[in-house]
FINUDREN-290892 format. One record per residue: x, y, z of N, C-alpha, C in turn; residue in three letters. Coordinates in steps of 0.02 Angstrom, whole numbers, plus 50000, padded with zeros to 5 digits. Each point is the difference from the previous one (the first is absolute). Layout:
FINUDREN-290892
XYZXYZXYZALA...
***
This chain:
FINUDREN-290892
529084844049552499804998750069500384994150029UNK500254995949960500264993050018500825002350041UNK500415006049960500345001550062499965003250060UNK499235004749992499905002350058499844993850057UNK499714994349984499884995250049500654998150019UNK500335000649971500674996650030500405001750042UNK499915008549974500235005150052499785000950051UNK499164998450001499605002150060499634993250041UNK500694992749995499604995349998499945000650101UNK500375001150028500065001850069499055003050035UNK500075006649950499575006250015499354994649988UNK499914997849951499414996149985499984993850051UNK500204997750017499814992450049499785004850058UNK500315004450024499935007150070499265000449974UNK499795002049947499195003449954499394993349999UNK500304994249979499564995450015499764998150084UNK500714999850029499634999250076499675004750035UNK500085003949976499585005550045499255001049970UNK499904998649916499545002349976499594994949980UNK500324994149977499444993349965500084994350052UNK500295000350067500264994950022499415000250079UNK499755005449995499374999850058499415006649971UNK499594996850009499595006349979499795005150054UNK500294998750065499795003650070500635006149991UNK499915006150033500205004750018500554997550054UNK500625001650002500274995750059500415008350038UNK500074996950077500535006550021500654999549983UNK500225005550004500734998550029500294996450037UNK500364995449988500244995450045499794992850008UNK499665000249953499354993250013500444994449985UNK500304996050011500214995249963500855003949959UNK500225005850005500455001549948499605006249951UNK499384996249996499765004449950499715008150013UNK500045003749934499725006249991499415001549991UNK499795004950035499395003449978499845002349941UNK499464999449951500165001649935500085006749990UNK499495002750037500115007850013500455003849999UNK500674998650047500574999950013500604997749978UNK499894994349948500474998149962500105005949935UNK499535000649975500035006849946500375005150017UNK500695002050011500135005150042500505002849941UNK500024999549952500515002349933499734997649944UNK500485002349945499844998049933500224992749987UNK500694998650041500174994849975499354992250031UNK499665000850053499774996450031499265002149975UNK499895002849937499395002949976500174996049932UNK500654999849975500174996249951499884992550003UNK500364996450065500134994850013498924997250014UNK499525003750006499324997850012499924998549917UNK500015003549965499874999449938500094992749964UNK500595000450011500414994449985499784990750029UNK499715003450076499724994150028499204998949952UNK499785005650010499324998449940499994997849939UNK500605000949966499934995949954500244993350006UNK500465000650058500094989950016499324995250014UNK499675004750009499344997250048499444995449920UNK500185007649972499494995049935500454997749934UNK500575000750017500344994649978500004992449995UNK499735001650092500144991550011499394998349978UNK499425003649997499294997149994499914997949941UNK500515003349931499824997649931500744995349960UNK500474994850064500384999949986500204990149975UNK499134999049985499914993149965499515000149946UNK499494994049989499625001549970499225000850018UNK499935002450070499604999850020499295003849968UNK500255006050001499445002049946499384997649936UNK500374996349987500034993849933499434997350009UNK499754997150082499624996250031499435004749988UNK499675006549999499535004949970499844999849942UNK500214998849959499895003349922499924994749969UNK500234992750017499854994849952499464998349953UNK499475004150049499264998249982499955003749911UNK500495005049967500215001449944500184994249952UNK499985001749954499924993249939500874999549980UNK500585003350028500374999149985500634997350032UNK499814999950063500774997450044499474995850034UNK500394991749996499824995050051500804997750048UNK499954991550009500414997650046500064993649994UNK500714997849990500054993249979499414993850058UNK499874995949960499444994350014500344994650060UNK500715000949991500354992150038500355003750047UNK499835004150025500295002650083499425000750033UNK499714995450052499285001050035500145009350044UNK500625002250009500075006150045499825002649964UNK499875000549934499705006949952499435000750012UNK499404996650043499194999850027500085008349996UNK500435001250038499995009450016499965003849947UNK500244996949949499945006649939499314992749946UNK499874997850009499414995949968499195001150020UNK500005002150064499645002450012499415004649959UNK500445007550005499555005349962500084997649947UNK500294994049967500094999049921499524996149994UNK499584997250036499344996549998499445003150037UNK500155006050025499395002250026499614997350074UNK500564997150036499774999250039500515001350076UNK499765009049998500655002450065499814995350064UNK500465000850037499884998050077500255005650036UNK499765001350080500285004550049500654995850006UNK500234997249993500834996250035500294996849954UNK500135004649929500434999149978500725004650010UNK500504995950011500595003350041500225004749941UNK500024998949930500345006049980499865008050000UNK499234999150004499475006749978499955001450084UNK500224994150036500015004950069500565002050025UNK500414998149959500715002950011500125008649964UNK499684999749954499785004549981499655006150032UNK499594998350032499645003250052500265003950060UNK500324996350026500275002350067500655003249977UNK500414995749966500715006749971499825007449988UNK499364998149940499965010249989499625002250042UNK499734996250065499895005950064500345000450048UNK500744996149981500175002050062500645004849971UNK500035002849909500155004149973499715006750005UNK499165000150016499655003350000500285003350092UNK499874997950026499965001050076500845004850005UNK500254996349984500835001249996499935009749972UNK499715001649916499885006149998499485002350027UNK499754998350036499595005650052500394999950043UNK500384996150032500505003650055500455004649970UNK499855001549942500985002249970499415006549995UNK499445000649980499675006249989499795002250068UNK500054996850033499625003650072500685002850037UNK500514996749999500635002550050500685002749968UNK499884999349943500615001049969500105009349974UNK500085000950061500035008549994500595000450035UNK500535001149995500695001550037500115009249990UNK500055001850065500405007150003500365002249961UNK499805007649992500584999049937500104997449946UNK499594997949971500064996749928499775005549957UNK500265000449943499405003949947499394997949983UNK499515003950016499294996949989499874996749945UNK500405000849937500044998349930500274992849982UNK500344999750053500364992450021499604997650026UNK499825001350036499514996350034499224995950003UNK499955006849935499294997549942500244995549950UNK500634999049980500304995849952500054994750022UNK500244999050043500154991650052499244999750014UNK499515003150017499434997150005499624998149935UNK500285004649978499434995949900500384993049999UNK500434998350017500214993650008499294994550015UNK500055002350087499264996750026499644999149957UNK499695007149996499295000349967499974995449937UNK500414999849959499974996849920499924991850035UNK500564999450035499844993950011499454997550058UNK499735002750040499334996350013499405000849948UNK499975005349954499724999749954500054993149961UNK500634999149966500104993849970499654992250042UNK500325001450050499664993750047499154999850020UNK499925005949996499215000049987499564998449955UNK500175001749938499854999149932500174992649994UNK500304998450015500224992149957499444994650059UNK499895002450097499784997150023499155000249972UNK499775007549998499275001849989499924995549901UNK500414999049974499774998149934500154993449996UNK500024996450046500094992450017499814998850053UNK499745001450042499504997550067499265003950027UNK499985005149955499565006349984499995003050075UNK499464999050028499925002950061500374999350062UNK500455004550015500554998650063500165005250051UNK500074996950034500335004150070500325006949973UNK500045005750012500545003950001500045005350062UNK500534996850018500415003850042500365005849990UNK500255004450020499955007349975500565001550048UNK500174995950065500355002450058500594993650020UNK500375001450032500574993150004499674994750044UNK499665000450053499824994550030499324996149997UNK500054994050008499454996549945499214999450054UNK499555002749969499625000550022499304990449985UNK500234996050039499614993250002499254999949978UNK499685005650024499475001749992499605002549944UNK500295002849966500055004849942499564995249933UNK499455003849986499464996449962500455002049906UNK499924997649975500124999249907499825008649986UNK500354999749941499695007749971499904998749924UNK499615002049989499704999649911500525000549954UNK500144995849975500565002349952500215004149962UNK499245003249970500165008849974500175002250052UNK499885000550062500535005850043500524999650019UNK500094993249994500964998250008500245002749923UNK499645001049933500385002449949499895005550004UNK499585003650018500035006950022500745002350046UNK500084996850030500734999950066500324999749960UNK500214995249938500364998649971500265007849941UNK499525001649971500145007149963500035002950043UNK499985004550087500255001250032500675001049983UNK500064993450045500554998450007500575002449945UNK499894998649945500654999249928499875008349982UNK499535003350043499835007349971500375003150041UNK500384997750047500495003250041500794998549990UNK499914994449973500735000549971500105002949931UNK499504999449981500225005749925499985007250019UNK499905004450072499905004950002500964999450037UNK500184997150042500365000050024500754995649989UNK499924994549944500724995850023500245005849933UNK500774998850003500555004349954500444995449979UNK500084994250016500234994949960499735000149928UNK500424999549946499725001649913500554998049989UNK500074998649927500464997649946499705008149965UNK500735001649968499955006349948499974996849918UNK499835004249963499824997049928500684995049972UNK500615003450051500374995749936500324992350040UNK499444997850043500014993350052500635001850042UNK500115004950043500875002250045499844995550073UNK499444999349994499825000450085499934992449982UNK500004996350048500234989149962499245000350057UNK499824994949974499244997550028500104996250061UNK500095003750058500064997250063499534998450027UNK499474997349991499444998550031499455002150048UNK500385007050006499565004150052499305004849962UNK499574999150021499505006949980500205004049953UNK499725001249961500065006149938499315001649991UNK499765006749970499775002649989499554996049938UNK500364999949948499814995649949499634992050021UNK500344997250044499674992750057499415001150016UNK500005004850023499275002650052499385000649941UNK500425003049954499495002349961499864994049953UNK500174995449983499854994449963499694996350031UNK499964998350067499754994250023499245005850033UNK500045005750000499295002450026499695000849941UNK500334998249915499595000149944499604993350002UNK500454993950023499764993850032499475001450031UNK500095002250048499114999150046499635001549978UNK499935007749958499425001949954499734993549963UNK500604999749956499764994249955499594994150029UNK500294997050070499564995850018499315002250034UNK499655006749988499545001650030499725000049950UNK500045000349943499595001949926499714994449993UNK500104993650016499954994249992499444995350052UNK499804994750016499824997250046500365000250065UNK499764998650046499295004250014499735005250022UNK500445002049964499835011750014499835003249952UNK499994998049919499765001249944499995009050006UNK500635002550033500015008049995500424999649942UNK499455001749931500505000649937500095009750003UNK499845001150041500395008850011500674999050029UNK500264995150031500845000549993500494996549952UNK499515000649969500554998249905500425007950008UNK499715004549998500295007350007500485000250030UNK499944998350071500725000850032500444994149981UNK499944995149977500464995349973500295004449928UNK499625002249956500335004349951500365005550017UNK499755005050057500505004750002500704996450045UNK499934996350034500744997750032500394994549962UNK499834997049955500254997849950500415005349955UNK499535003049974500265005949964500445004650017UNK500175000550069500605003650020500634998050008UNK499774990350014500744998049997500164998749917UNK499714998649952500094999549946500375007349970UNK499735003849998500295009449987500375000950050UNK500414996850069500495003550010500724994949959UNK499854997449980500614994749960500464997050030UNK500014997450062500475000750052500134990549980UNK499514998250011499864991149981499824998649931UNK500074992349981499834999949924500074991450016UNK500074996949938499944994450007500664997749974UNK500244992550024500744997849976499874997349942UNK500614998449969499824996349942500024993049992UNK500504997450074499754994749987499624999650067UNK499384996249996499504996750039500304996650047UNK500544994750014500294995850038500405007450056UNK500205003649954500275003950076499775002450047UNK499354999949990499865001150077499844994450042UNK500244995550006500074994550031500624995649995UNK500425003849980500934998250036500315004450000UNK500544997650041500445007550040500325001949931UNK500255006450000499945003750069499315004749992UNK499534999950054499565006050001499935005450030UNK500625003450024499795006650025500185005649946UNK500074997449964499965007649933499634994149950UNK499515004249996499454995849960499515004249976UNK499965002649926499545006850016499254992749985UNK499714996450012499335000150007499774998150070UNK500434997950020499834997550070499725006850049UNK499395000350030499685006450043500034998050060UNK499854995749996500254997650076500084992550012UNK500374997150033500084992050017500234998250085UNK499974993550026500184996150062500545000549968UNK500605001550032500825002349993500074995050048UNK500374993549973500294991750036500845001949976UNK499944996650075500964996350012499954996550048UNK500274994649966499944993950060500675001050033UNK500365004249995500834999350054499815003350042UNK499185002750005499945005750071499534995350019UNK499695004250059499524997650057499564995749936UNK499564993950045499784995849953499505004749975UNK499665004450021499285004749987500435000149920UNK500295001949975500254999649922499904997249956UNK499904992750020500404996749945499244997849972UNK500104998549948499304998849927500124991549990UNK499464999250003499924992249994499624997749956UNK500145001949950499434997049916500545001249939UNK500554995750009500584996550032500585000049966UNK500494997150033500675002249997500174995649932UNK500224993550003500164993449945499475001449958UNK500115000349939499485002749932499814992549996UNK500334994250027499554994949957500134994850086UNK499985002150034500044998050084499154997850001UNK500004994850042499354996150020499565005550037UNK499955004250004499615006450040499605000849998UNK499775003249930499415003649949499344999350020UNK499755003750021498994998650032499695001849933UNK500195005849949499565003449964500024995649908UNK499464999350001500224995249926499105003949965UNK499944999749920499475003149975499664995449990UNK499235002250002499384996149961500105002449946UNK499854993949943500134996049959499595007449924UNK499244999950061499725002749919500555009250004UNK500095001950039500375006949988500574997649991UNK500564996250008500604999049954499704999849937UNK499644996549959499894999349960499635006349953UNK499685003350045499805007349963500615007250010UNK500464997850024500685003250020500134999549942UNK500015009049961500325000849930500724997649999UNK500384995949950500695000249992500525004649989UNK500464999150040500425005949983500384998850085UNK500685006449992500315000250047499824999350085UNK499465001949998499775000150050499744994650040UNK499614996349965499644992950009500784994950016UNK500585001549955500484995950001500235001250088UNK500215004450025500145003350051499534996350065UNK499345000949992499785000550048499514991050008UNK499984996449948499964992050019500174995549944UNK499944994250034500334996449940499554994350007UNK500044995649954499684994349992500364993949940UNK500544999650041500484994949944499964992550018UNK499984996249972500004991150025500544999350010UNK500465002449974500814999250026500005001150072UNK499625005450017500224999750077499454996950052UNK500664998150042499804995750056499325000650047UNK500225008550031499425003050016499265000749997UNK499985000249906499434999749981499774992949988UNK500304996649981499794992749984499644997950087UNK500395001950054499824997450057499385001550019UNK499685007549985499735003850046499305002449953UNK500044998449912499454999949930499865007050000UNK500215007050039499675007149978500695002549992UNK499775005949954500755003549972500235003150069UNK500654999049995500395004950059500085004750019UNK499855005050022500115006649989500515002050039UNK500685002449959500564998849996500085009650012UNK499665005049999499945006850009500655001950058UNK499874994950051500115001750062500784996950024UNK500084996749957500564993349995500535002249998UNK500085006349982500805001749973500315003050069UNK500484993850030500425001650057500265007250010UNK500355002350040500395003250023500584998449963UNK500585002849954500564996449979500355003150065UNK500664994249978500465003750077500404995249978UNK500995001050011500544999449996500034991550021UNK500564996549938499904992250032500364997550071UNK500175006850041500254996850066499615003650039UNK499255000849978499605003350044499744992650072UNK500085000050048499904994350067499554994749971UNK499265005449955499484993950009499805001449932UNK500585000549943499694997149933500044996049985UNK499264998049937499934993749972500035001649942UNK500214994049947500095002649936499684993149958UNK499305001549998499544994249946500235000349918UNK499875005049965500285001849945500395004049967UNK500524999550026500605004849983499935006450019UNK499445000950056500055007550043499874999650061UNK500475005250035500244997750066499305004350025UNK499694999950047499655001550030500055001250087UNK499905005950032499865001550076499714995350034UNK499614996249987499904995450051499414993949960UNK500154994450025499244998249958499295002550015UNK499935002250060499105000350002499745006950044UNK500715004949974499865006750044500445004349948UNK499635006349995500445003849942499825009150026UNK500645003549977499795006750025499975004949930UNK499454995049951499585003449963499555004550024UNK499945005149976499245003450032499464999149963UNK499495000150047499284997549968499795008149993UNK499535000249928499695004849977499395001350028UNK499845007050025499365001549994499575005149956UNK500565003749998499625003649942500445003449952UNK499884998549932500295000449939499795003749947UNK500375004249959499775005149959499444997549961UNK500134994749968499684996649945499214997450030UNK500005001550076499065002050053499925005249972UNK500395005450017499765005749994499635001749910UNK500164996649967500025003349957499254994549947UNK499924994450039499494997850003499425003050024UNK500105000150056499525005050052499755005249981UNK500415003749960500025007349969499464998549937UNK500284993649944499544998549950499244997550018UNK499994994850067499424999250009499425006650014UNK500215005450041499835005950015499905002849952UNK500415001049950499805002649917499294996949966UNK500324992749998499154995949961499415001850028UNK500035001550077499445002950022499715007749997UNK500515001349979499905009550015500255004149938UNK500274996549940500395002349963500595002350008UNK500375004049966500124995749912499974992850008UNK499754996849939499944992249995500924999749985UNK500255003949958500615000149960500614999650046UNK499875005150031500474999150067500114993650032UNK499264994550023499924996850030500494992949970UNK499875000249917500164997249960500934999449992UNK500175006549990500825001849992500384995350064UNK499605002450062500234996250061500194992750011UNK499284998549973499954991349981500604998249979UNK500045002149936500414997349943500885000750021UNK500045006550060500714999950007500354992650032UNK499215000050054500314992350047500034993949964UNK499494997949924500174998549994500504995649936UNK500165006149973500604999349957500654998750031UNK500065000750084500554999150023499984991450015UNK499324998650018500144995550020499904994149938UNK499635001749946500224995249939501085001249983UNK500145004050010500635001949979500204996749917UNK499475000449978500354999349918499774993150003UNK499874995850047499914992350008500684996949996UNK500585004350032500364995750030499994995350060UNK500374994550019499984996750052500975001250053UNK500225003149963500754998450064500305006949995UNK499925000550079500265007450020500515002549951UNK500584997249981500525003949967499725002349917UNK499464996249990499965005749928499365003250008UNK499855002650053499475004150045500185006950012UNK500774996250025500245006050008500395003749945UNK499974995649945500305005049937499535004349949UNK499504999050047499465004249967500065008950015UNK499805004149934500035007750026499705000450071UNK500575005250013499705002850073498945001949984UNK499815000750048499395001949999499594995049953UNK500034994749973499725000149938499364997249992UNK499864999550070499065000050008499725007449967UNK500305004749997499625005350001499725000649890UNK500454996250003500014997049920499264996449974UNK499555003849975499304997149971500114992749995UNK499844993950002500094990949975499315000249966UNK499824999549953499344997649972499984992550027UNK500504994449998499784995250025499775001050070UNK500085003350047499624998850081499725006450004UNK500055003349981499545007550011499234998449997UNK499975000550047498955002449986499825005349971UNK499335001149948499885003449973499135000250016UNK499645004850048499504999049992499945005250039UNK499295001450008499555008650007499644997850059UNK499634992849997499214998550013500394998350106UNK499725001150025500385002550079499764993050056UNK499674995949978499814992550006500804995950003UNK500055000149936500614997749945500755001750038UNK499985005650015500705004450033499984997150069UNK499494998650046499984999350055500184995049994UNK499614994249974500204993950016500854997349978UNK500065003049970500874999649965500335003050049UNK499705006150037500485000350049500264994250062UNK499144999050016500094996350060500544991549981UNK499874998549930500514995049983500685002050019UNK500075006449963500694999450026500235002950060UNK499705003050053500014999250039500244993950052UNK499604995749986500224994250004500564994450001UNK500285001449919500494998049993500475004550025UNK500165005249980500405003550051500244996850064UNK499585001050039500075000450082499934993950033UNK499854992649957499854995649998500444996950091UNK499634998150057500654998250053500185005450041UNK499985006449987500325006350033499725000950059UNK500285003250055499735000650067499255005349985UNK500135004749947499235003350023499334996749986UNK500044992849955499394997550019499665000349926UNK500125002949936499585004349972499474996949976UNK500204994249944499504995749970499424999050063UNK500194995950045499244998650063499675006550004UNK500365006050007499605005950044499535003049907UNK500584998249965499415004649910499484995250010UNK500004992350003499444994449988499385003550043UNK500185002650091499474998850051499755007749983UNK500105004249956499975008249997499674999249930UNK499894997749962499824997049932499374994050023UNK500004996650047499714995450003499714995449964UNK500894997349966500304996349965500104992950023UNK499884998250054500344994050036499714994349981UNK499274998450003499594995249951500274998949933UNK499915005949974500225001149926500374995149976UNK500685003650033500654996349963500024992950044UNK499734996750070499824995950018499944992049935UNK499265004549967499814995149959500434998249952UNK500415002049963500684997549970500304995550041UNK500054998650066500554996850020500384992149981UNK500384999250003500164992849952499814992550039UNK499904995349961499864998350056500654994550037UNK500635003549971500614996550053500215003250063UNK499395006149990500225003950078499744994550059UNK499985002950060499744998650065499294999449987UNK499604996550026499134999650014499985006350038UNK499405001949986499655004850026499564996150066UNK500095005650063499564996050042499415008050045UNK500115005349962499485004450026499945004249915UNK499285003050006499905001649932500225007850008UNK500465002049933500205004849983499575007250005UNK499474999249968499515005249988499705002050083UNK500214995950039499835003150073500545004350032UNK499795007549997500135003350026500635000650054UNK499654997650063500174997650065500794997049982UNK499994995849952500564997050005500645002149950UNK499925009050001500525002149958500105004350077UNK500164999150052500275002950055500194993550045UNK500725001950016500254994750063499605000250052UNK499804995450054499875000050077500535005850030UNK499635002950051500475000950053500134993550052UNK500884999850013500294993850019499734997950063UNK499544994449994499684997050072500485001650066UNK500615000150024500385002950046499875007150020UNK499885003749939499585008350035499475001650006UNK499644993449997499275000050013500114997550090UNK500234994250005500144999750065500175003050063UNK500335006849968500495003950041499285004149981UNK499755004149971499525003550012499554997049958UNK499384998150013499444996049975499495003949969UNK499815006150015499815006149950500255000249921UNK500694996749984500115001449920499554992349971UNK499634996250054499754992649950499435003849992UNK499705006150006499055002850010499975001249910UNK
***
């Protein structure tokens, strides 16, 4: 996709102004501008909308804003000696506010992502197109206001949804089961309709658009989060097993061998990657990924609590994704391990304009990189699939699954990519008595999953550790472990209330119905 932006960087700035740049219907002529109605008048200008939709929530996930949600999890905090980190310290103490700028930055980007595909679904019918095209460029939409729904309804619970392009001020909250209801909708139409796929032997390079397989992983997601608090529908373990189970039996994805690659370039042929935010900072800024460029650059927001580094099995993986050395500067400054996951620049040529070179690697920029951020990864699926097993059977199945993720990510208990990579191809699939779990009793399996779960995804844009804790209603729990070199606690964990953000005091103002 990264050359299609390049190609289509023209068509896309044309797609943002018309589509994310007012949410009003405009005429012809208004200013220059097009009618949206009327702008749709071909494939290529059916192409060029697409393209703007994904600039749109590009830009919305293109820091660490997210970050500012999920803290309230026992595993990602925020260095102590930058007072600007209040924003992500916050939910890490339990005590949200309506006006915190990151979680409301948050807010308004994925609706005005949201708004953007309802115009692209309401007008984007051009003459003459093949209707087949035309359902394809719209599973576009659909997946993604789905996505933006799901991530808003499972972090602010009860919200607005808008359904139509222009914003209705008035418009009272909707229950958050019915925004996830919208949400399987929604992803139930792009699995009926997008044709974007990778074939078994990975031909098709992971351009970031809708797939079939996407849709269907992240609507195994919603199930999953309905089984859980506070919807306790353990009847969609089922559909999490059968859509698991289909991407698993069509063989198309699998897992890498090494763990670090999916988090440095190059990623568009990547068989685990299902879907990701596809960043380049040489295009429109909506691109570029900011959880950061300089691997050891003053940047870094995301650093670990103390007691999960420390229950972080050893092995390749843990090496990869934080560190905790006295040698370095970083950590000595800032006392929590680093989490270094995210750190690995962009490489790029030493007469690239704006490289820096800290330790003998040149890097794209210091504090902007056109890494892509992950959202959904084989090594979910196949979790997801086992958790669905422990509940429904085979236990064994549930078990095999476990053990593939994580034998990859012990990797033998090496620590440095190059003799990682001299390991047999596949060679997770290889029994380890040292990290293999061995057990029947479905207590035991679960909770091993949700660990590694955990470690896994530890930082990743989908959120996972916070959303297993609040679906488990886990958050007290692992709470009471906490060390005590974290942050003070200043609202109590076990309250409910305070495992959901405010809606941002500014859209209470503008319509005063969402403070009821």
């Amino acid at each position: 996709m990264k050359q299609l932006i390049l190609k289509s960087k023209i068509l896309f700035i044309v797609a943002i102004a018309l589509m994310v740049g007012s949410c009003e219907t405009l005429d012809e002529g208004s200013d220059g501008a097009i009618a949206a109605e009327t702008f749709y008048s071909d494939e290529q200008t059916l192409t060029a909308g697409v393209v703007g939709l994904y600039g749109s929530l590009h830009r919305a996930v293109w820091s660490m804003e997210q970050i500012a949600h999920q803290t309230g999890a026992d595993d990602i905090t925020s260095r102590t000696t930058h007072s600007n980190k209040w924003v992500i310290w916050e939910a890490d103490r339990f005590a949200r506010t309506a006006g915190n700028s990151w979680r409301n930055n948050d807010w308004w980007r994925k609706y005005k992502c949201i708004l953007a595909c309802n115009s692209f679904i309401q007008n984007a019918n051009p003459p003459g197109v093949d209707e087949t095209i035309i359902n394809d460029a719209k599973a576009n939409a659909y997946f993604l206001r789905a996505y933006c729904y799901f991530t808003l309804a499972t972090t602010f619970g009860d919200i607005p949804m808008p359904l139509v392009p222009e914003p209705d001020l008035q418009m009272s909250k909707t229950p958050k089961r019915q925004v996830l209801e919208q949400v399987i909708s929604d992803y139930e139409y792009a699995i009926t309709w997008a044709v974007n796929e990778r074939d078994t032997n990975g031909g098709t390079v992971n351009n970031g658009r809708v797939s079939k397989t996407a849709a269907k992983a992240l609507l195994a997601k919603t199930y999953m989060i309905l089984t859980g608090y506070p919807y306790n529908e353990t009847d969609k373990w089922s559909q999490v097993k059968t859509l698991t189970n289909e991407i698993i039996d069509a063989g198309v994805y699998s897992l890498m061998d090494d763990f670090a690659h999916n988090f440095q370039e190059p990623h568009q042929i990547n068989k685990e990657v299902i879907w990701a935010h596809l960043m380049d900072r040489r295009t429109y800024t909506a691109y570029q990924n900011r959880s950061y460029g300089n691997r050891w650059g003053n940047w870094m927001d995301a650093y670990m609590e103390w007691t999960f580094f420390n229950n972080f099995p050893e092995g390749y993986r843990k090496t990869f994704t934080a560190i905790a050395d006295n040698s370095n500067k970083y950590f000595i400054e800032h006392g929590n391990p680093i989490v270094t996951k995210f750190t690995w620049g962009t490489a790029s040529g030493t007469n690239h304009p704006n490289a820096v070179d800290p330790v003998g690697q040149t890097f794209e920029h210091a504090w902007q990189t056109s890494n892509d951020r992950c959202v959904m990864r084989y090594s979910e699926v196949l979790l997801m699939n086992a958790e669905a097993c422990a509940n429904l059977g085979p236990i064994s199945q549930a078990v095999d699954n476990l053990n593939l993720v994580r034998r990859r990510g012990y990797a033998h208990g090496l620590d440095k990519q190059a003799d990682v990579g001299a390991l047999p191809a596949e060679f997770w699939k290889t029994p380890d008595p040292s990290i293999d779990l061995v057990s029947s009793d479905k207590d035991v399996v679960i909770d091993a999953i949700l660990a590694e779960r955990g470690w896994e995804f530890v930082g990743e844009t989908g959120g996972n550790r916070w959303l297993d804790l609040v679906r488990h209603e886990m958050v007290a729990e692992v709470t009471e472990n906490r060390d005590p070199r974290e942050l003070t606690l200043l609202g109590d964990p076990a309250d409910k209330a305070n495992w959901w953000s405010p809606i941002p005091d500014t859209e209470i103002v503008l319509n005063p119905i969402l403070g009821d």
